[in-house]
TIZA-302256 format. One record per residue (C-alpha): z, y, x; residue in one letter. Coordinates in pm, whole numbers, padded with zeros to 5 digits, always signed. Layout:
BEGIN
ZYXa/...
***
This chain:
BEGIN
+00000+00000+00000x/-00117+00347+00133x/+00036+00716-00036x/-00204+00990-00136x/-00031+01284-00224x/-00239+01573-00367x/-00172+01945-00407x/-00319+02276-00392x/-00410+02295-00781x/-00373+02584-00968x/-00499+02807-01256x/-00822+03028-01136x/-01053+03218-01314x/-01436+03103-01350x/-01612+03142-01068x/-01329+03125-00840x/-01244+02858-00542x/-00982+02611-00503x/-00926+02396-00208x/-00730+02026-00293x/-00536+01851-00035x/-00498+01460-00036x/-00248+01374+00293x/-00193+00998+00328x/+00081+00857+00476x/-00045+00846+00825x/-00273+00504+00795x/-00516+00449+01024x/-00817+00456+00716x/-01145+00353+00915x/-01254+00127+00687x/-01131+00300+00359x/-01329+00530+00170x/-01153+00847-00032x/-01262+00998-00328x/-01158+01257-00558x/-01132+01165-00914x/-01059+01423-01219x/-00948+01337-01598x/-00923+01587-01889x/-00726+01521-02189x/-00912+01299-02394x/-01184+01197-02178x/-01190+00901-01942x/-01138+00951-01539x/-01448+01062-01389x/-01560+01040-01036x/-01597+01387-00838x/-01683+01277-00458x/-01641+01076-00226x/-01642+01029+00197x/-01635+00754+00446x/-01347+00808+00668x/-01580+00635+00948x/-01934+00775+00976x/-01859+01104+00702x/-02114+00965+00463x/-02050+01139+00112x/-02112+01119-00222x/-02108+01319-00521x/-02083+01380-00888x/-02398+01553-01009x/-02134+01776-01189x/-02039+01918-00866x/-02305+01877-00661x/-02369+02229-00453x/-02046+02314-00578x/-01803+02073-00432x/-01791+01971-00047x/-01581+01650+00043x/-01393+01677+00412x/-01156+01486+00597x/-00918+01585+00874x/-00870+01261+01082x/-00578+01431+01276x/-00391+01524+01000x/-00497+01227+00782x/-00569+01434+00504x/-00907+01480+00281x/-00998+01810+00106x/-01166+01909-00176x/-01323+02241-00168x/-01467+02380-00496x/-01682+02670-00601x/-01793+02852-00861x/-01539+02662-01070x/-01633+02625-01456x/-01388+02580-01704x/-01561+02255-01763x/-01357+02168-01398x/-01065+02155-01579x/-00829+01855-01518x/-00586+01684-01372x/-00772+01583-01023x/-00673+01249-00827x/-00726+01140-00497x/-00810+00757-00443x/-00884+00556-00185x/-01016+00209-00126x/-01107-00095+00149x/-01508-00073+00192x/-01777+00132+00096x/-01879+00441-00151x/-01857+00398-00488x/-01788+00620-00796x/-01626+00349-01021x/-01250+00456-01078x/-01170+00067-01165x/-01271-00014-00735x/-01033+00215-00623x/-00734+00024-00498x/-00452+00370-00456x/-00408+00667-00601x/-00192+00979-00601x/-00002+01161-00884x/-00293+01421-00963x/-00282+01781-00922x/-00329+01993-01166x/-00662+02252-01209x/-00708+02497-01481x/-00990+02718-01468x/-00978+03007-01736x/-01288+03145-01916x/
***
């Protein structure tokens, strides 16, 4: 079992930025992609992006796409999230996940997950 712990949500107007945080607990995760998640009240858990933590390969929502840019600090163990030109559309509760293997946007092939952080992005 790993620990993703997320932060830096917030409330921001539309067409701000907002920069998520996912720090692990300090595993080495060479083999593990990490992925950023998001769920809205009502709606099912939806897959945002995603990065290897070997090679940097990423993938992303086409909800985000040009608006969203995946990172990873390997020092720090810790993944980001930046967003742009947020829409109130963004809003939810993001999550940060992570899994053994390769990219893929399925929430159910995710294997850990953190406690969500909060976005709200006003009209």
């Amino acid at each position: 079992q790993v620990q993703l712990v997320e932060s830096g949500g917030g409330l921001v107007q539309a067409g701000g930025s907002l920069r998520l945080s996912c720090a692990t607990s300090g595993r080495t995760f060479s083999n593990y992609a990490m992925a950023w998640f998001r769920q809205a009240p009502g709606k099912e858990r939806e897959f945002v992006a995603a990065i290897m933590w070997s090679g940097g390969n990423t993938a992303y929502a086409k909800s985000v796409k040009g608006r969203a840019t995946i990172s990873r600090d390997n020092a720090k163990n810790t993944v980001y999230l930046q967003m742009n030109s947020l829409k109130p559309e963004d809003t939810a509760i993001y999550y940060c996940a992570a899994r053994v293997g390769g990219l893929v946007t399925g929430a159910s092939r995710y294997d850990y997950w953190g406690q969500g952080t909060q976005v709200t992005v006003s009209s």
